[in-house]
Backbone bond lengths (Angstrom), bond angles and torsions (degrees), N, CA, C in turn:
res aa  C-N    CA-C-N  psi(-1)  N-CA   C-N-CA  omega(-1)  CA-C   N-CA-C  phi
1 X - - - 1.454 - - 1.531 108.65 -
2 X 0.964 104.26 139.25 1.648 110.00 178.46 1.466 112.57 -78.69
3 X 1.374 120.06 99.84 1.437 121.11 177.97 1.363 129.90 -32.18
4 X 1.750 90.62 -75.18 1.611 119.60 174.22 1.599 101.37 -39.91
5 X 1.434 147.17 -64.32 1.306 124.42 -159.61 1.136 115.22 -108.50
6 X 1.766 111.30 18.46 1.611 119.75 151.86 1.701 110.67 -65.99
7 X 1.321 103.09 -42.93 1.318 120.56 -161.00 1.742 99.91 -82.28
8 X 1.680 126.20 -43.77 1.188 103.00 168.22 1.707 132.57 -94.28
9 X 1.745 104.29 31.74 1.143 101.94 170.06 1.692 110.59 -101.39
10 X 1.858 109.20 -29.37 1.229 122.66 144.82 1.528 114.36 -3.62
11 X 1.568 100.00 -98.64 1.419 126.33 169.98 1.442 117.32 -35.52
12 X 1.587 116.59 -33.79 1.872 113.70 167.43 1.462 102.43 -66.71
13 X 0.929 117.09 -54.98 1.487 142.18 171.39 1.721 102.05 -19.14
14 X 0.968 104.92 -100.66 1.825 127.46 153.01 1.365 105.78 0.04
15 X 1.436 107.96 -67.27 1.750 125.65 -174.51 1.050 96.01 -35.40
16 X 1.477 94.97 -86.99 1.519 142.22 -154.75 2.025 90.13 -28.30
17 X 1.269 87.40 -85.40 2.182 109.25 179.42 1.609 96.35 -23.57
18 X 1.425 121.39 -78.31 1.598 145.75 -147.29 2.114 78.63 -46.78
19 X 1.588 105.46 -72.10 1.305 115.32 -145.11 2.042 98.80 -65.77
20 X 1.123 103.81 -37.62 1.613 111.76 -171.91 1.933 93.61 -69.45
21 X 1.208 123.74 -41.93 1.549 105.66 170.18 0.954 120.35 -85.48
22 X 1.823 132.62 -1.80 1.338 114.28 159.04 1.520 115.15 -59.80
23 X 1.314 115.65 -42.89 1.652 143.30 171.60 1.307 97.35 -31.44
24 X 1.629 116.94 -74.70 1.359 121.19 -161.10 1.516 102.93 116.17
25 X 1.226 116.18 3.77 1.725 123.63 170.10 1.016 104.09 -98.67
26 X 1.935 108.10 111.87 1.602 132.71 140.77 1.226 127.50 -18.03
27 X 1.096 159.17 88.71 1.618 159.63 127.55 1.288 130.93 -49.32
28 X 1.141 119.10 122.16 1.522 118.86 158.28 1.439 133.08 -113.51
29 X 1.130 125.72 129.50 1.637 102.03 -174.49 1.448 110.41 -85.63
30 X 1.046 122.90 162.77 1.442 132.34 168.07 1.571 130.16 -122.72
31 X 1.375 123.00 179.72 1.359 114.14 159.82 1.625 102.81 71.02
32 X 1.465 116.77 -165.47 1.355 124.06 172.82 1.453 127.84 -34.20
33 X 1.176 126.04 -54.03 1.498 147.91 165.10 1.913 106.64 -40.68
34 X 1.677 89.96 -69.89 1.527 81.68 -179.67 1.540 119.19 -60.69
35 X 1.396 113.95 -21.18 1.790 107.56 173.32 1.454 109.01 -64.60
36 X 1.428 121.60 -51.30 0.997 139.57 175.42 1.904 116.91 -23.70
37 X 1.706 97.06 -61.50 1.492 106.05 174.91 1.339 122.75 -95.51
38 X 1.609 109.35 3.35 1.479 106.78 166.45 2.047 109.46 -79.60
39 X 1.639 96.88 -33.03 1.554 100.96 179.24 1.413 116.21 -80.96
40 X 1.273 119.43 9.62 1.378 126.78 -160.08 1.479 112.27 42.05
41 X 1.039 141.22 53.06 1.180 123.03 144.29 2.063 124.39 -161.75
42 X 1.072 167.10 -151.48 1.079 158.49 157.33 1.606 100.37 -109.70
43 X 1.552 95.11 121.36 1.517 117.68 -168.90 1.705 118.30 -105.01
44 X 1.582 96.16 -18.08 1.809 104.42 -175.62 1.654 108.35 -171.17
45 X 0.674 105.33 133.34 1.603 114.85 172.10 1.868 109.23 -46.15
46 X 1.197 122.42 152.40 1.763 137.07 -130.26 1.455 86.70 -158.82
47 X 1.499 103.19 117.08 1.498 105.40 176.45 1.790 84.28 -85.97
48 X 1.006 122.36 -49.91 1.413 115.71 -144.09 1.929 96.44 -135.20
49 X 1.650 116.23 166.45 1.319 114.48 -170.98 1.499 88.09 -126.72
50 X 1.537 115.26 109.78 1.099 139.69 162.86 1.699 137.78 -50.28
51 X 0.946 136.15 77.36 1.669 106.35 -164.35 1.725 105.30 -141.88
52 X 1.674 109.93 163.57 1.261 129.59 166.26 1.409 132.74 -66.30
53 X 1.525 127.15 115.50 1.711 104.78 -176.69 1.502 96.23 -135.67
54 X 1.252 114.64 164.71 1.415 113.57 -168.32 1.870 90.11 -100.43
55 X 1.641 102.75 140.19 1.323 116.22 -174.07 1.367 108.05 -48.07
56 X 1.255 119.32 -59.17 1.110 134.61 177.92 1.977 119.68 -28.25
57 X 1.068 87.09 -40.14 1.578 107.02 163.38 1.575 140.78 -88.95
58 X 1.322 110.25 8.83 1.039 136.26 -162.84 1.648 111.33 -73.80
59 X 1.602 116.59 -39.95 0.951 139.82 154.23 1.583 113.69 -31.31
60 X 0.992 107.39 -88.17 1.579 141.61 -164.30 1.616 108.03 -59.87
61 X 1.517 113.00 -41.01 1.147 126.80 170.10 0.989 120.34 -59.46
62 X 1.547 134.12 -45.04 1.633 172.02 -163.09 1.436 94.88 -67.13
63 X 1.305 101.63 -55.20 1.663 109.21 -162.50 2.100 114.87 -92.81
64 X 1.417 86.68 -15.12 1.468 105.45 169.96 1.661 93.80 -87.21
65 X 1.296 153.91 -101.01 1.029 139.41 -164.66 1.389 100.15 -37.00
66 X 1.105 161.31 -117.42 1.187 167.24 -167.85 1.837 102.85 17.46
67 X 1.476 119.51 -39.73 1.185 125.10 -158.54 1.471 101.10 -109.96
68 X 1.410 113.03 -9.63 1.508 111.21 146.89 1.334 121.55 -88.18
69 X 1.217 165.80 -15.74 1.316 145.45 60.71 1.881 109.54 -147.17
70 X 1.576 92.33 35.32 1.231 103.63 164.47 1.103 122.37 -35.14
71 X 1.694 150.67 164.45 1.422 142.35 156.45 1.764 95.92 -127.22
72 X 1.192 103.45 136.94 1.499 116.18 -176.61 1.735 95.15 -69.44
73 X 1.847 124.25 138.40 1.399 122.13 152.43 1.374 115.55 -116.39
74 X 1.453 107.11 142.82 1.091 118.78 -158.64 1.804 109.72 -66.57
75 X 1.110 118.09 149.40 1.216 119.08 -167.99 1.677 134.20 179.12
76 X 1.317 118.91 -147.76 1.946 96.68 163.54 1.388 114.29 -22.33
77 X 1.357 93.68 172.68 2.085 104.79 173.66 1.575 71.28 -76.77
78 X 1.435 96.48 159.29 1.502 124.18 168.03 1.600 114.54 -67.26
79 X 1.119 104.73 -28.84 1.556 80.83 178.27 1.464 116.45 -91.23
80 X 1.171 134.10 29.73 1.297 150.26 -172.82 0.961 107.24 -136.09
81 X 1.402 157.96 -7.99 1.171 153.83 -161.36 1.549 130.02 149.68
82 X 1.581 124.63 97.25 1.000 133.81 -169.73 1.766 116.77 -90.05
83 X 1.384 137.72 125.67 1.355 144.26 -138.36 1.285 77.34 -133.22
84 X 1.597 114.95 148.00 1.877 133.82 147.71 1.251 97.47 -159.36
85 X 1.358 107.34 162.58 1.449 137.61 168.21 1.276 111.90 -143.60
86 X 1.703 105.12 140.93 1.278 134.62 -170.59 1.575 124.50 -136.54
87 X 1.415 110.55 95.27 1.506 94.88 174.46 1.893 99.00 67.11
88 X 0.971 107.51 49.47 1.248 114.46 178.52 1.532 141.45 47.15
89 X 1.514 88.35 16.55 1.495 130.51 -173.75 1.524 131.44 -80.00
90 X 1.350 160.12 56.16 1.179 143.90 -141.48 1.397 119.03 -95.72
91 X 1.251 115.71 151.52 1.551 114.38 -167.00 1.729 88.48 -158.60
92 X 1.457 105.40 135.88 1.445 138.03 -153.90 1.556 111.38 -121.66
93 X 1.322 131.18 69.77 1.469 110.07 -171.48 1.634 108.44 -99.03
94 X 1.629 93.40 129.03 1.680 93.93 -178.56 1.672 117.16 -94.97
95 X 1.341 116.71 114.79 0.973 106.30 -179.55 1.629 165.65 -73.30
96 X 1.387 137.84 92.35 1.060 138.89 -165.81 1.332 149.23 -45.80
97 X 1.417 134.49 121.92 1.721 116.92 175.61 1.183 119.72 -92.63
98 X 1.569 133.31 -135.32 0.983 141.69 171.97 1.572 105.34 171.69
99 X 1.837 107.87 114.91 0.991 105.27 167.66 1.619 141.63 -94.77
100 X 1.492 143.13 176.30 0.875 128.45 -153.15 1.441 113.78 -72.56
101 X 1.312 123.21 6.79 1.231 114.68 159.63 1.553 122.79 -115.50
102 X 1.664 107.66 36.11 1.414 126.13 173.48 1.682 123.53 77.17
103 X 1.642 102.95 6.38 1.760 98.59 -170.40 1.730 106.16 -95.85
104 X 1.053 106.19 132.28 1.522 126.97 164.50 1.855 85.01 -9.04
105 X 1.230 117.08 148.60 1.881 136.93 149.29 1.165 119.22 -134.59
106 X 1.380 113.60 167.18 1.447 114.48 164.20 1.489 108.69 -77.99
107 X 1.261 124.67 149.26 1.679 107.79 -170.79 1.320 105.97 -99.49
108 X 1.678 138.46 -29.18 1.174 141.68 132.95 1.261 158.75 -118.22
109 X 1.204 134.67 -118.04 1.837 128.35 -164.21 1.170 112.76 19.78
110 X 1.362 91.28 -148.88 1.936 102.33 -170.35 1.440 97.73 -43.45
111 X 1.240 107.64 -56.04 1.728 104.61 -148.37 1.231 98.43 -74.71
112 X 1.667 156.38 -30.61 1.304 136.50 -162.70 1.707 134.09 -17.38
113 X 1.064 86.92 136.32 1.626 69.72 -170.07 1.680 121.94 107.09
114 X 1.337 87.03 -29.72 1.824 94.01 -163.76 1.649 90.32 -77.82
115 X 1.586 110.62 146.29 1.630 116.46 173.30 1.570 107.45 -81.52
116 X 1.538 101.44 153.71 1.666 108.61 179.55 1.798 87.77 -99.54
117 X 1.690 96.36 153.92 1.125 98.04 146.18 1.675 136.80 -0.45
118 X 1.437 121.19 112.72 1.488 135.58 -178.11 1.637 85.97 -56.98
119 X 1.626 111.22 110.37 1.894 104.71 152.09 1.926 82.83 95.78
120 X 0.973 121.06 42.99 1.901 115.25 -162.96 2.256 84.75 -98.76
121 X 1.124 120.03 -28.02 1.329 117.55 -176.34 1.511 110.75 -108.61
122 X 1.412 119.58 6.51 1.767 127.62 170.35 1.301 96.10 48.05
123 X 0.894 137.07 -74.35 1.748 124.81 -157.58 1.705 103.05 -113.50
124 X 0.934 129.72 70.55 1.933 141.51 -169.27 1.481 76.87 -53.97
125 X 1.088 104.94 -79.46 1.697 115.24 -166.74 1.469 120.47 -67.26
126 X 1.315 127.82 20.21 1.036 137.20 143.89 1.649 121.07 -132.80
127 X 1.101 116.03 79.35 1.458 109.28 -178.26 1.751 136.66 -74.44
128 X 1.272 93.21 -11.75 1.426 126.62 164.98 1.138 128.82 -97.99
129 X 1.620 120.52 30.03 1.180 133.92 166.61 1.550 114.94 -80.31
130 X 1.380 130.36 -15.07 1.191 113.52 155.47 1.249 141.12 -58.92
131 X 1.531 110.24 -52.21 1.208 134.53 137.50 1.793 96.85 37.05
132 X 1.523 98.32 -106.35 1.416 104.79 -169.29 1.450 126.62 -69.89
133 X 1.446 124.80 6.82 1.246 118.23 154.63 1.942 107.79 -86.80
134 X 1.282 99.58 8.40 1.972 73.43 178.19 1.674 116.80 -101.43
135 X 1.231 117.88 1.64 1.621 116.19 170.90 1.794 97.60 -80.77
136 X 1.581 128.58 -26.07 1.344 103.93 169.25 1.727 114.04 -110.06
137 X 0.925 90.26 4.57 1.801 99.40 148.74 1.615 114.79 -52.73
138 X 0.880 100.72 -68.55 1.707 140.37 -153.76 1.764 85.98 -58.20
139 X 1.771 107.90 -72.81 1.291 132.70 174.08 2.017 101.32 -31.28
140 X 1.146 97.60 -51.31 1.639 92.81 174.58 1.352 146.10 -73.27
141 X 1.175 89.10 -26.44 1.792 109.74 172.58 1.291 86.45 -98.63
142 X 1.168 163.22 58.76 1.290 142.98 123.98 1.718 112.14 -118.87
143 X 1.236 105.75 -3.07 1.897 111.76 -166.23 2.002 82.40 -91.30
C-alpha cells in the first residue's frame, strides 16, 4: 500500500470534514474510505475519496472546496454528483434529497426522487461521526 497518499488523502479527508462543519454542511463518506473508518483502520489503497452531501448543499460546498483549492472535474449533471481534484487527489460527492416523508433520495437524473436504502447514511443525525476515527486512522497509515 502506498503510505504517503494513504496519509495525504487522510489529511483531504480531515480538510474536507474540519472546513464543511465550519460551513454547517453534512458529509458522509462512502465506499472504501467509509469501510475503512467504520473498521478503524486503512485496509487497501483508495484511488479516489468517495462521499454523501445533501443537494441542498451543493452550492455552498462547491464554493467551500473551491477555496481550498479544489478544481471542479467535469462530470455527472451537477445535480447528481459533484467531482474535484486536489493535489492529485479525487473526491466524488454524490448527491442527496429528501423526501416528504424524510427518507434519504436520489437528488437527480432518471432516478430522482427514488429512496436509498432504509438507514443508507447510518448516523443521519450524526454526520460527523467519522470525524474521530481519522487522527488514529492517520496514526496507522503512517507507522
Amino acid at each position: 500500500m502506498n503510505q504517503e497518499r494513504a496519509g495525504r488523502q487522510l489529511a483531504l479527508i480531515e480538510e474536507v470534514v474540519e472546513a464543511a462543519r465550519a460551513g454547517g454542511i453534512p458529509l458522509w463518506l462512502r465506499g472504501g474510505w467509509a469501510m475503512d473508518f467504520f473498521l478503524g483502520e486503512v485496509t487497501r489503497e483508495h484511488g479516489d475519496i468517495d462521499w454523501f452531501a445533501r443537494a441542498k448543499d451543493a452550492e455552498p460546498l462547491a464554493g467551500t472546496l473551491v477555496r481550498l483549492g479544489h478544481t471542479p472535474v467535469p462530470g455527472p449533471p451537477a445535480g447528481l454528483q459533484l467531482d474535484f481534484v486536489k493535489d492529485g487527489l479525487e473526491s466524488s460527492f454524490t448527491l442527496v434529497g429528501t423526501d416528504a416523508a424524510g427518507r434519504v433520495t436520489v437528488a437527480g437524473g432518471p432516478w430522482a426522487g427514488t429512496p436509498w436504502p432504509e438507514g443508507l447514511l447510518g448516523a443521519e443525525s450524526e454526520p460527523w461521526r467519522c470525524r474521530s476515527s481519522i487522527r488514529a486512522s492517520r496514526s496507522r497509515s503512517s507507522a
